[in-house]
C-alpha positions in Angstrom: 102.5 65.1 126.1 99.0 65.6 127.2 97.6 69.4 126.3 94.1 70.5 127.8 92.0 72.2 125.3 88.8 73.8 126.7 86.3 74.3 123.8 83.2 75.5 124.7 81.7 75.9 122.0 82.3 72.2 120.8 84.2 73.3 117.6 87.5 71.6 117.8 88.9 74.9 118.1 90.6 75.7 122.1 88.5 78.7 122.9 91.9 80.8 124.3 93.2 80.1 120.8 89.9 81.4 119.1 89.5 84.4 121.1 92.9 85.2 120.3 93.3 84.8 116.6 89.2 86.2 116.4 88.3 87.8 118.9 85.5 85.6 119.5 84.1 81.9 119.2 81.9 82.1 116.2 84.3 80.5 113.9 83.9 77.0 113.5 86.7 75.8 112.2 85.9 74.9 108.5 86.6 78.1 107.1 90.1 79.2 105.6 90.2 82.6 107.4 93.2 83.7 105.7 93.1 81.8 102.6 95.9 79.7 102.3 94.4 76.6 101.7 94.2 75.3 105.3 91.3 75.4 107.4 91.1 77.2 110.7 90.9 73.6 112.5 93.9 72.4 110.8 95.8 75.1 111.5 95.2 75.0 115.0 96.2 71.6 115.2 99.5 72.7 113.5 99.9 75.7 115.4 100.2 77.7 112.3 98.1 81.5 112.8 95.1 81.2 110.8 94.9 84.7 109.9 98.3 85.2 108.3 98.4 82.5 105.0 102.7 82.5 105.9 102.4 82.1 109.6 106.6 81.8 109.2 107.3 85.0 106.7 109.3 83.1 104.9 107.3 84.2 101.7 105.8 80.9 100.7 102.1 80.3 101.9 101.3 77.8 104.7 99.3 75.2 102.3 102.6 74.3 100.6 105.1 73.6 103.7 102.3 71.1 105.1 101.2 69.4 101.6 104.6 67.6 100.9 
């Protein structure tokens, strides 16, 4: 499975994903935006939202599903 990203801004981050989790393209991907321990880059690779720190609700913070 082959996805397209388009990343304009040459951040790592797919600029329809950026715009809608930010409403821009000034983040660059090495922040933790909603401070759960992951960055914004990693969670878009995960497909986690990087501004909620449980992207599931399931009351336990991203960080800890994806460290083991």
């Amino acid at each position: 499975l082959s996805v397209f990203v388009y990343d304009s801004d040459g951040d790592g981050l797919d600029d329809d994903w950026e715009i809608a989790n930010f409403g821009n393209l000034s983040h660059d991907g090495l922040a933790d935006s909603d401070g759960d321990r992951v960055t914004d880059a990693f969670e878009f690779k995960l497909g986690l939202n990087p501004t909620n720190a449980d992207t599931n609700n399931d009351g336990v913070q991203d960080w800890v599903g994806i460290s083991g």
